[in-house]
C-alpha positions as a printed Julia matrix, in Angstrom:
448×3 Matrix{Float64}:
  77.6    96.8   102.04
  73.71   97.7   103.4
  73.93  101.31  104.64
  70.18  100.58  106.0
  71.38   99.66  109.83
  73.06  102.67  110.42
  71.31  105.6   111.87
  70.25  108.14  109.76
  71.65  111.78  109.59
  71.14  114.92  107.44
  73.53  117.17  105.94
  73.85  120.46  103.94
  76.93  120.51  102.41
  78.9   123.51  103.05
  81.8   122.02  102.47
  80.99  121.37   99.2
  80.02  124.9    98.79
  76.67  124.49   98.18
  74.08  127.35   99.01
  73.03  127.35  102.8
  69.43  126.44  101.64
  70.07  124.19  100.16
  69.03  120.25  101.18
  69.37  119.12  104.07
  69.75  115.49  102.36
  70.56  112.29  104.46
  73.12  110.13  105.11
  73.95  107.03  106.95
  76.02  107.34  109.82
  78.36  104.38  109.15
  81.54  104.71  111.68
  84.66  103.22  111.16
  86.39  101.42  110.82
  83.55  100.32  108.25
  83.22  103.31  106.62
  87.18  103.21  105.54
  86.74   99.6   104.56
  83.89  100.48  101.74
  86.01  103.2   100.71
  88.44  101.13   99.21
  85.71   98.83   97.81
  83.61  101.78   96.16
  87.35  103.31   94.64
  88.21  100.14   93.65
  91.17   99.96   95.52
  93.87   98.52   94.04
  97.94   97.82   94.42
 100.02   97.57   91.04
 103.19   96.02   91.35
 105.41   95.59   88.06
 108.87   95.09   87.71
 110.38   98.27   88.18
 107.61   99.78   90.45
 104.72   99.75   92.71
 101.79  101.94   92.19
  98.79  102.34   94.84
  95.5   103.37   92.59
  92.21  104.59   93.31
  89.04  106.07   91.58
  85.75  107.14   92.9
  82.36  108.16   91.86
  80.03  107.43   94.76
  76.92  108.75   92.55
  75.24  104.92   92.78
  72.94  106.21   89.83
  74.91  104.34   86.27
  73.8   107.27   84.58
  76.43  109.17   86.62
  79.28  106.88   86.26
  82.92  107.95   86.42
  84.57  108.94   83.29
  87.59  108.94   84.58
  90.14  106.43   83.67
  94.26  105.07   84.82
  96.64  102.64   83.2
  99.58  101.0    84.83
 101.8    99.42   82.29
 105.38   98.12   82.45
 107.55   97.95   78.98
 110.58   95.77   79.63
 111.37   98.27   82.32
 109.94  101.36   81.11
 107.1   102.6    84.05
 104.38  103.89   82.26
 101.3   105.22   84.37
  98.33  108.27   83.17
  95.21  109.41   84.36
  92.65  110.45   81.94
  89.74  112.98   83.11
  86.32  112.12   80.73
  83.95  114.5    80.17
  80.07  114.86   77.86
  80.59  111.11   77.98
  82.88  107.94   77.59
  83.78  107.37   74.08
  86.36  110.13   73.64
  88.23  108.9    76.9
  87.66  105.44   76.01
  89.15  105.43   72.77
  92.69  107.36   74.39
  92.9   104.79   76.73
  92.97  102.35   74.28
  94.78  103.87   71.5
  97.68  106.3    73.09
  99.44  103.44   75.08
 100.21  101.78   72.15
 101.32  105.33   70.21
 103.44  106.07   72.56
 105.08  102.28   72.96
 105.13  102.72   69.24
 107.38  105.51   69.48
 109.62  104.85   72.34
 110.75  101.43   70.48
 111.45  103.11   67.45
 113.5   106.0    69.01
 115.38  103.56   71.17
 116.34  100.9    67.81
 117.58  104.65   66.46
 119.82  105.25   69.17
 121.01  101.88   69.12
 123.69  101.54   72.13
 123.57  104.94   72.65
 121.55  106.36   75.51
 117.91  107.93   74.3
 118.09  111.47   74.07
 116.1   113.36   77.15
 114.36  115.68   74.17
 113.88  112.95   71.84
 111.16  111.24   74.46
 110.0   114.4    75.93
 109.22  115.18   72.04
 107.73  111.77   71.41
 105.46  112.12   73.97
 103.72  115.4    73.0
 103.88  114.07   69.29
 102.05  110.91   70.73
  99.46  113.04   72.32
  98.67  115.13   69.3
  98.47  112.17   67.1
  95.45  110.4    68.74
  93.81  113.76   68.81
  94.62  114.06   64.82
  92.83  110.73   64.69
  90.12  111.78   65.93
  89.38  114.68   63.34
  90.56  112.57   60.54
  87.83  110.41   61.21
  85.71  113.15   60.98
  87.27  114.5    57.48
  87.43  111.47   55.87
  83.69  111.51   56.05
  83.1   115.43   55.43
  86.25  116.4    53.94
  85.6   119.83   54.31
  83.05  122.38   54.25
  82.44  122.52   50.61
  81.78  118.72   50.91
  79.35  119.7    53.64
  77.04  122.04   51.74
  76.45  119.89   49.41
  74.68  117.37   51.13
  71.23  117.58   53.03
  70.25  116.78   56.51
  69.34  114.1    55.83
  72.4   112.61   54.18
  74.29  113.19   57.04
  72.04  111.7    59.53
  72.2   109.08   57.36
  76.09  108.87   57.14
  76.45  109.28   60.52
  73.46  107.77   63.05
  72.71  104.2    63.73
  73.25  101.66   66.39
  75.83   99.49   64.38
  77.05  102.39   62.39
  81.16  102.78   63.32
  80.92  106.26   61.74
  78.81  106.7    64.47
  81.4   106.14   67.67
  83.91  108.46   65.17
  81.65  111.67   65.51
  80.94  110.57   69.77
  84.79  110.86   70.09
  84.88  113.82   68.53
  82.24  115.45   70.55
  83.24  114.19   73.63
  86.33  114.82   75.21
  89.14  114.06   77.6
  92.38  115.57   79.58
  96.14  113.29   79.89
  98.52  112.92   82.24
 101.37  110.92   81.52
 104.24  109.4    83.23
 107.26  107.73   81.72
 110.19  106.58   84.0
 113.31  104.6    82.27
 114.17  101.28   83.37
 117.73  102.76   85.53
 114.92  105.07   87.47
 117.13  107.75   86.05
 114.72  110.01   84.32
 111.14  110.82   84.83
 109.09  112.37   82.16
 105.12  114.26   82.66
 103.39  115.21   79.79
 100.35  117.21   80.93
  97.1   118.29   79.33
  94.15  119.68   81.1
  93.82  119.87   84.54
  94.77  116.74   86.14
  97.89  117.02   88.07
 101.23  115.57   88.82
 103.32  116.2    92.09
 106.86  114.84   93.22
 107.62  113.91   96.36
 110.94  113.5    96.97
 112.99  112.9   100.52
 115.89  115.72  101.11
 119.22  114.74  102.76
 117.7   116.42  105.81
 114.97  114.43  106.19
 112.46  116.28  105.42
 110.33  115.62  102.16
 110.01  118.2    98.88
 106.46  118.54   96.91
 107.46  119.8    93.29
 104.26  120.31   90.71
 105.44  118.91   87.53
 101.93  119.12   85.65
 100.65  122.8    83.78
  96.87  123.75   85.05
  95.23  124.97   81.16
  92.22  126.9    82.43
  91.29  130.07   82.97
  93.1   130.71   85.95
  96.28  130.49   84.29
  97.04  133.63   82.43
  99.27  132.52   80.23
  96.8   130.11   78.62
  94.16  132.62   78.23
  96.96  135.24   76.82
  98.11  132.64   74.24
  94.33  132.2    73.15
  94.02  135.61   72.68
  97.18  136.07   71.06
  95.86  133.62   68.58
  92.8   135.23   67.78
  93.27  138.6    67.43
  90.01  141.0    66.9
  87.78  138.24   68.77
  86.47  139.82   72.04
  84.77  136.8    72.72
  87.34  134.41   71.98
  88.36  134.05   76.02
  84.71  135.44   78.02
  84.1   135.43   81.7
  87.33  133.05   81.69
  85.91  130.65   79.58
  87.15  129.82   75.84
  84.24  131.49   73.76
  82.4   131.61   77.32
  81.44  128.13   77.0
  84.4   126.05   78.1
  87.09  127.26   81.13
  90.19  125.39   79.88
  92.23  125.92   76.68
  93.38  122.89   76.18
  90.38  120.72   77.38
  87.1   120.22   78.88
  83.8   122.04   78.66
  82.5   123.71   81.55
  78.88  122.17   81.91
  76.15  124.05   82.93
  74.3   121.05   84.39
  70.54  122.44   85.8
  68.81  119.85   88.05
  64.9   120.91   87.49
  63.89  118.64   90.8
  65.79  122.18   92.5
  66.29  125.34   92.68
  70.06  125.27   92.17
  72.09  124.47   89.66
  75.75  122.51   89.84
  78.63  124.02   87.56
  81.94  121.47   86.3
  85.12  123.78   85.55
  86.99  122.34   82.92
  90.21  122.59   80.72
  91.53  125.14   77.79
  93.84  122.08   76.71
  92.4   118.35   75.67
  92.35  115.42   73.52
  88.23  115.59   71.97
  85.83  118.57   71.7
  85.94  119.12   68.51
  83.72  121.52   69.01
  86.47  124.28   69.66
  88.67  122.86   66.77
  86.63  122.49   64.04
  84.64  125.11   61.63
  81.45  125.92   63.06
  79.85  124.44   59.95
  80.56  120.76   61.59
  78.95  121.54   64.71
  75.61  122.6    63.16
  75.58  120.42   60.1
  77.32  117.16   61.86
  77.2   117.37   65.72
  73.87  118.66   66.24
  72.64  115.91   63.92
  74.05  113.11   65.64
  72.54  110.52   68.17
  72.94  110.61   70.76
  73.68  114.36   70.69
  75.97  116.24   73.36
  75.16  116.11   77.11
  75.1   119.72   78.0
  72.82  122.2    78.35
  74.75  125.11   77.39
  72.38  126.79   73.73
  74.69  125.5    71.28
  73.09  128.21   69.0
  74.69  130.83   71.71
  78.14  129.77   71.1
  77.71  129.11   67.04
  78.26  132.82   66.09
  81.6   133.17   68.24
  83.64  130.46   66.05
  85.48  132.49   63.54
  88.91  130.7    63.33
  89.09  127.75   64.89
  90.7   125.82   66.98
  90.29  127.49   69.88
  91.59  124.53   72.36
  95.1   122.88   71.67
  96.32  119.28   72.38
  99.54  120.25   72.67
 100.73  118.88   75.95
 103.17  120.38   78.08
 106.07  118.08   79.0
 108.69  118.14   81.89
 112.05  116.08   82.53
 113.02  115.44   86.09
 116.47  113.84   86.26
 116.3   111.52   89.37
 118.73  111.54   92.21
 120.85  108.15   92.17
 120.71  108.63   96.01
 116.64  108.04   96.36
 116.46  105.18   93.42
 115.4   102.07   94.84
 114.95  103.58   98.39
 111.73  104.42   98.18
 113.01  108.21   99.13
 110.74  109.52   95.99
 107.1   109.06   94.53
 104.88  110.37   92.3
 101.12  111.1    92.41
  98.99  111.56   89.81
  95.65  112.93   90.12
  92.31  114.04   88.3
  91.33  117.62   89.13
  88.25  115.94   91.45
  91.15  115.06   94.36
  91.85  119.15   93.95
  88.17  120.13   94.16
  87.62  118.14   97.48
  89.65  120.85   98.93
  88.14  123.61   97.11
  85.84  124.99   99.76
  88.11  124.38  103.14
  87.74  127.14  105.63
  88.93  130.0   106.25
  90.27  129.94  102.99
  91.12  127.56  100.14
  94.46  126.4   100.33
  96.57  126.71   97.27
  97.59  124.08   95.35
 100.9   123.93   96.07
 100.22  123.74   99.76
  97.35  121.22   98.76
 100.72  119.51   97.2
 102.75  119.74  100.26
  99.62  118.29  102.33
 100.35  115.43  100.26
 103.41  115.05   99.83
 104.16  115.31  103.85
 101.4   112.94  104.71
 103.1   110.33  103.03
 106.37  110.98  103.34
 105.94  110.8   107.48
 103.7   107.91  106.12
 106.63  106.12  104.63
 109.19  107.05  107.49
 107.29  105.57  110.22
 105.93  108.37  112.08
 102.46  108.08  111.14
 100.43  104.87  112.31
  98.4   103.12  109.08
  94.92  103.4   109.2
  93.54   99.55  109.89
  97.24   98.12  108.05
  96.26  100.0   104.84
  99.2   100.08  102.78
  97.32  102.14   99.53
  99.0   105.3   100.02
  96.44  106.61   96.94
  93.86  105.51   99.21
  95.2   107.57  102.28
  95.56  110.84   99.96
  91.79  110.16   98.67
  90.28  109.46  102.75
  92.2   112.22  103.56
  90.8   114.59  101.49
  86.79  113.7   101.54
  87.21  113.65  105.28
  88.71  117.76  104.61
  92.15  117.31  105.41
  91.54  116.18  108.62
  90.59  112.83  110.94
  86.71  113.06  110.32
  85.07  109.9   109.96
  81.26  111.0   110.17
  82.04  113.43  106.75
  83.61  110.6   105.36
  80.34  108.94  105.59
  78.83  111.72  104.53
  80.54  111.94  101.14
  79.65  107.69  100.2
  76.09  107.53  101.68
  74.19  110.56  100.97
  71.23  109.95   99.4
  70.84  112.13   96.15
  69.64  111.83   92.76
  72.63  113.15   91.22
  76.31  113.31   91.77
  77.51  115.36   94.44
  81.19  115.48   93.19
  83.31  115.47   90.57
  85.32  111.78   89.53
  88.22  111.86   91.34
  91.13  109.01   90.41
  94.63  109.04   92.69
  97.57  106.63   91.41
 100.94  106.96   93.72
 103.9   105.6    92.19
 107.14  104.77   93.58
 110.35  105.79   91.87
């Protein structure tokens, strides 16, 4: 779609919460009900239907610079039955998420057959998949570093080579040990869903910040919004206590709620400091304590300076790597140990269409980060949701030009603020700026 007819607007971006002196940038005033229509073409818009479910799906980067292209990913898979559906959160680049994507599908598949041949005719234990799903999770994540140690065992096996034997070892365009040290300095969150084939049970495994909300219909009428996903960051007290807890004697272990000050999750993500030298301003990505990846924060510091730093490409952040050396005493300092909840489902809303679920990257939460007069909580973020399509699915809500993507109605709704705003709607696909303006933001909606 050509943007170029359209009158031409500025903007500053409060909502966004970016300083008041900041811009003004432009935008193209595109109106709807064009501006809804390349929505759903720039997300990718997208209806799943398998045999035991239906699951509306979205992602969005509007950044048209491929530099700044999502690193977010989803996966909508049926196993005779089984409903399997995650959202994966990227970040410092794609090869980390791009490898779980590939690899933990077919772990946890893995798994599930062999604990169900176990059980024979007897039902599958509710523990026995909650366990195989976190045991899943941790394995691709052990992959990852025993990649790493079967090149440098250990640090002993590190000393004793130079520079440049490792560049060697490691660097090259058609070098596979190459991609194995990427992975390992990249990094990405989970969120996993696994419903059995009677729609009886519904397992979340959760790591990072991406989250996971059920919507389910009451008896009443009116329509529940449960969080079933753990937030790991530095907002959540119990992760930074645990951190702590582990490393006793380190003052710097958990700093300005950041693991080791660098990264603001403890079981994920780094938070980038990202400066944009074109301005005066510069943009800051929260991230997880908890997460497949940056092994950064899990292994001895000797691999960062000996093997990370002497890879290319090298990592994509600007935080002094030399700053945060010193503070890694007794690693790991992030965990990918994902938390993992059981919902049994009601027999009364199987098959009715009387319960969903919605899984999200943090971006869908950050669009809602700056509403005024105060940020809503995200439970009441949850509720917004979970009411908007629940009066959705009941009829009392008219669909937006016939769209039936209910992931694409949570995703309008919240870059237009929570409210019926076409012109910032616009705003948020057309402005014209070098860089991205916000954070990858991926919505699937399942029915259950």
């Amino acid at each position: 779609m050509s943007y170029m007819s359209y009158p031409q607007r500025s903007t500053r971006l409060e909502y966004l919460g970016f300083p008041q002196d900041y811009g003004p940038w432009t935008y193209r005033a595109v109106p709807d009900p064009f501006i809804s229509s390349e929505l759903a073409r720039l997300a990718s818009a997208q209806i799943i239907t398998g045999k035991a479910s239906t699951t509306s799906c979205v992602s969005l980067q509007p950044c048209p610079d491929p530099d700044e292209r999502s690193q977010d990913r989803f996966l909508v898979l049926d196993w005779d039955g089984w409903s399997f559906a995650a959202v994966f959160d990227g970040h410092g680049g794609e090869e980390a998420v791009d490898y779980v994507i590939e690899e933990l599908p077919s772990f946890i598949r893995t798994a599930l057959t062999e604990a169900l041949t176990d059980a024979g005719t007897t039902p599958i234990g509710r523990s026995a998949v909650s366990s195989l799903l976190q045991s899943s999770i941790q394995a691709v994540d052990d992959a990852l570093t025993n990649a790493v140690k079967r090149l440098f065992p250990d640090e002993v096996a590190l000393a004793a080579l130079t520079d440049e034997q490792i560049k060697s070892t490691i660097n090259g365009p058609f070098n596979a040990n190459n991609l194995a040290i990427l992975r390992c300095m990249r990094g990405t969150t989970a969120l996993v869903s696994l419903v059995d084939p009677k729609k009886e049970n519904l397992w979340v495994a959760s790591l990072g910040d991406c989250q996971a909300v059920l919507g389910v219909k009451n008896s009443n009428g009116t329509w529940d919004a449960t969080i079933l996903s753990a937030n790991h960051n530095g907002a959540n007290h119990a992760e930074v206590a645990r951190i702590r807890k582990e490393h006793p004697g380190e003052s710097e272990c958990v700093k300005s709620g950041r693991v080791l000050g660098a990264i603001a999750v403890t079981r994920g993500e780094y938070f980038l400091l990202t400066p944009r030298p074109a301005v005066n301003i510069r943009r800051f990505y929260l991230h997880d304590y908890l997460a497949i990846g940056d092994h950064i924060f899990k292994l001895p510091s000797s691999y960062t300076n000996r093997v990370f730093m002497n890879c290319v490409p090298g990592f994509r952040v600007s935080t002094k790597l030399e700053d945060l050396l010193p503070r890694i005493k007794s690693p790991p300092y992030l965990s990918a140990l994902a938390d993992i909840q059981h919902v049994a489902l009601s027999p009364s809303t199987a098959n009715k269409c009387e319960a969903f679920l919605i899984l999200c990257s943090d971006g869908l939460v950050d669009l809602y980060r700056y509403t005024k007069p105060r940020r809503p909580a995200l439970q009441e973020i949850a509720t917004q949701w979970v009411h908007a399509l629940g009066e959705r699915m009941d009829g009392k809500i008219a669909k937006v030009g016939g769209e039936d993507n209910t992931a694409l109605v949570l995703l309008r709704h919240a870059l237009m603020g929570g409210r019926e705003d076409p012109d910032r709607l616009a705003q948020m696909l057309t402005l014209e700026i070098p860089w991205r303006w916000m954070d990858d933001t991926t919505v699937l909606v399942q029915s259950l």
